[in-house]
Each structure stands twice: as structure tokens, then as C-alpha cells.
Phi, psi and omega in degrees: 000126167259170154218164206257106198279343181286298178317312181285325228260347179291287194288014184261299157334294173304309189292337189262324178290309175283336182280345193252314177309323178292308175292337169270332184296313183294311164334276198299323175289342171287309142324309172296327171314290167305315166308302186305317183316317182286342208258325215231017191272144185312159177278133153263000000 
């Protein structure tokens, strides 16, 4: 069994791409989060 060293170093790029896309996706629902917490917090 061989692997093909240019194809992984091709799916670790892709793999990287996705993972920062994930990460950002999380960021910004987080960032929403708060603000509606800030927007919509009870009154005293």
C-alpha cells in the first residue's frame, strides 16, 4: 500500500479550508448570540 504524497498534502489544504470556514460559521453565530442577549436583556 502506498499513498500518494502530493493528494494528501492537496486534502490537508481542503481540510484546512474547511476547518477555518467552521470556525468562522461558529464566531458569527456567537457574535449573534450576544448581541440579541445585549438587545433583548430584562429590564430591572
Amino acid at each position: 500500500m502506498s499513498i500518494n504524497f502530493s493528494a494528501f498534502l492537496d486534502s490537508l489544504t481542503i481540510m484546512l479550508s474547511g476547518m477555518v470556514g467552521i470556525f468562522a460559521v461558529m464566531l458569527v453565530l456567537y457574535a449573534v448570540i450576544i448581541l440579541l442577549g445585549k438587545a433583548f436583556a430584562p429590564k430591572k
